[in-house]
N, C-alpha and C positions, 0 to 999 in steps of 0.2 A: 219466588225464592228457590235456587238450587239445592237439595240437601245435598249432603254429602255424596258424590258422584262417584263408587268403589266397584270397579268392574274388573275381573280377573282374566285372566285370556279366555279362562273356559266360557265365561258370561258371553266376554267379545267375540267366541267361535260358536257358541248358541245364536248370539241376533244374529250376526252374519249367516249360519246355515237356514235361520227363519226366512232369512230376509230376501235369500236365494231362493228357497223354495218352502213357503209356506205351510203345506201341505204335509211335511218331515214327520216324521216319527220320530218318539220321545225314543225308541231302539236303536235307529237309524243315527241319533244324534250321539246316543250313550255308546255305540260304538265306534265313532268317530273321535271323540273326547277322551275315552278309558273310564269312563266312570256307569255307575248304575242308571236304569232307565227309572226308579224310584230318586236318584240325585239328581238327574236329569228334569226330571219332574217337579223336585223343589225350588231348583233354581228357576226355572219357568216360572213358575209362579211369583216366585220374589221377582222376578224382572218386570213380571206384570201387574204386582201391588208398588211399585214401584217408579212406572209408570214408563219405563223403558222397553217396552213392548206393548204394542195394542196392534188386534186386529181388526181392520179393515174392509167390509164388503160393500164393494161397489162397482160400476162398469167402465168401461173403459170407450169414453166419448168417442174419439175418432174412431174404435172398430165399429160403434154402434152408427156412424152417422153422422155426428151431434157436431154442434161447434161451441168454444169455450173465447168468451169472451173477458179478457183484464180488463178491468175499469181503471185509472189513475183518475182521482176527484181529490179536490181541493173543496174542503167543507168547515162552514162554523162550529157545527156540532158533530163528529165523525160516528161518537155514538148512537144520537137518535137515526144516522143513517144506516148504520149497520141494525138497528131494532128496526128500522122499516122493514127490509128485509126478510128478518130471519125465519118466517115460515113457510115462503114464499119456495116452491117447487122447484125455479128454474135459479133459484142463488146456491151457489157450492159452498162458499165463504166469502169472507171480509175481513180484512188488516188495518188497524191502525197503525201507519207508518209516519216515517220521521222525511225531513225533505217538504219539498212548497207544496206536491201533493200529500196527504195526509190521511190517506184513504185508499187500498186497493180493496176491489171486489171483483168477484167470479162465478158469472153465469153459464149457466148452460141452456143451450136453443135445439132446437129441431132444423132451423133455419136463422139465418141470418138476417133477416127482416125482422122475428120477431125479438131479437135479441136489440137490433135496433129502436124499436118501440120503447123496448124495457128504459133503457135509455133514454130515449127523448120524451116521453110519457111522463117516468117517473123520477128523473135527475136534472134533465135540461130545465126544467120547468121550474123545480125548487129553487127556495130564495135562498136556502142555506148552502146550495154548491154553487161554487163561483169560475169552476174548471171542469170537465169532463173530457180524459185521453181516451177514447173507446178505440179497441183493438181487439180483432182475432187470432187468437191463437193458433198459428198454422199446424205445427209438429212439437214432438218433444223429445229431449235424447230417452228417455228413460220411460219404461212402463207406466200411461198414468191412470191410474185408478181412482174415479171418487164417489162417495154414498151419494145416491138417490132415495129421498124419501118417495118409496113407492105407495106407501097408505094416505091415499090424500080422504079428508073428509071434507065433503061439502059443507059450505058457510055459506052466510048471506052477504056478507063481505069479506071483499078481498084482504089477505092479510097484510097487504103492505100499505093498508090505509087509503089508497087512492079514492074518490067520491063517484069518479065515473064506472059504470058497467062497459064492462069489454063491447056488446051490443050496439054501445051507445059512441063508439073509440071511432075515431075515423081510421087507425090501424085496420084493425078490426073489419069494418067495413071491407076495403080495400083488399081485404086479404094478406096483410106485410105483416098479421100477427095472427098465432094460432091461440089467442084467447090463454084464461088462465084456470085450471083445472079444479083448483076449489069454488070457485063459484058456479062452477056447472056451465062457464061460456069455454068450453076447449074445444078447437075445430083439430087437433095433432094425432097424432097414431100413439104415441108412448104411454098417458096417463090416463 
């Protein structure tokens, strides 16, 4: 539900100067705008209980290396696939979308093989997806930055529910997958 959506130019020259450069100064803004670095600072604030500002740390995949994989899946259940997921290291997000696919999601790899696996391991095989569009993301116009959870804690199982040990993965074996970092099988450099 939207509330009431009431942004003034000054609000809209605040994101926009955030949005430019992050980093700004509530002084830097306040002089820009005409107004105090204390009114500067309230309005901040209301934009961000508000829910029109939030910030963001994360890296930015292509300078690091990394390749970002879209999924398009056609699923019965789009939610228990997205709870499969969600604590899993190498998932950025997931979208319930409209359209014959019904489902995008977004990995991130160290390599292309293992983003592979993720894929063939854990989607091809399920009975509830009936489509998987797997694509890498080559470039993108715009800066893109996404959170990495970097505190992983070891568990006895994986968290996307799978039954086999990476160990035990013919991926794995082969080398086409760097294993998965909560269970303690990761062969990668990152986690």
């Amino acid at each position: 539900m939207v509330s009431s959506i009431r942004l003034d130019p000054k609000d809209r020259t605040i994101i926009g100067l955030l949005n430019q450069k992050p980093d700004i100064s509530q002084e830097e803004i306040a002089g820009q705008i005409n107004l105090s670095q204390p009114s500067v600072a309230m309005r901040i604030k209301k934009l961000k209980d508000k829910g029109f500002i939030e910030q963001v740390i994360g890296i930015n995949p292509h300078k690091v290396g990394f390749h970002i994989a879209k999924l398009e899946i056609t699923a019965d259940t789009p939610s228990k696939i997205l709870n499969m997921f969600r604590d899993c290291p190498f998932f950025l997000n997931g979208f319930t979308v409209s359209g014959k696919n019904n489902l995008c999601l977004l990995f991130i790899g160290e390599d292309i093989a293992s983003l592979e696996s993720i894929v063939d391991v854990h989607l091809r095989t399920n009975k509830e997806i009936h489509n998987v569009d797997f694509n890498i993301i080559i470039s993108s116009l715009k800066n893109f930055v996404t959170p990495i959870n970097m505190n992983i804690d070891i568990k006895e199982k994986a968290p996307c529910g799978i039954d086999i040990e990476c160990r035990e993965c013919t991926y794995y074996k082969e080398n086409r997958c760097v294993g998965c970092p909560i269970i303690n099988q990761y062969r990668g450099l990152f986690w």
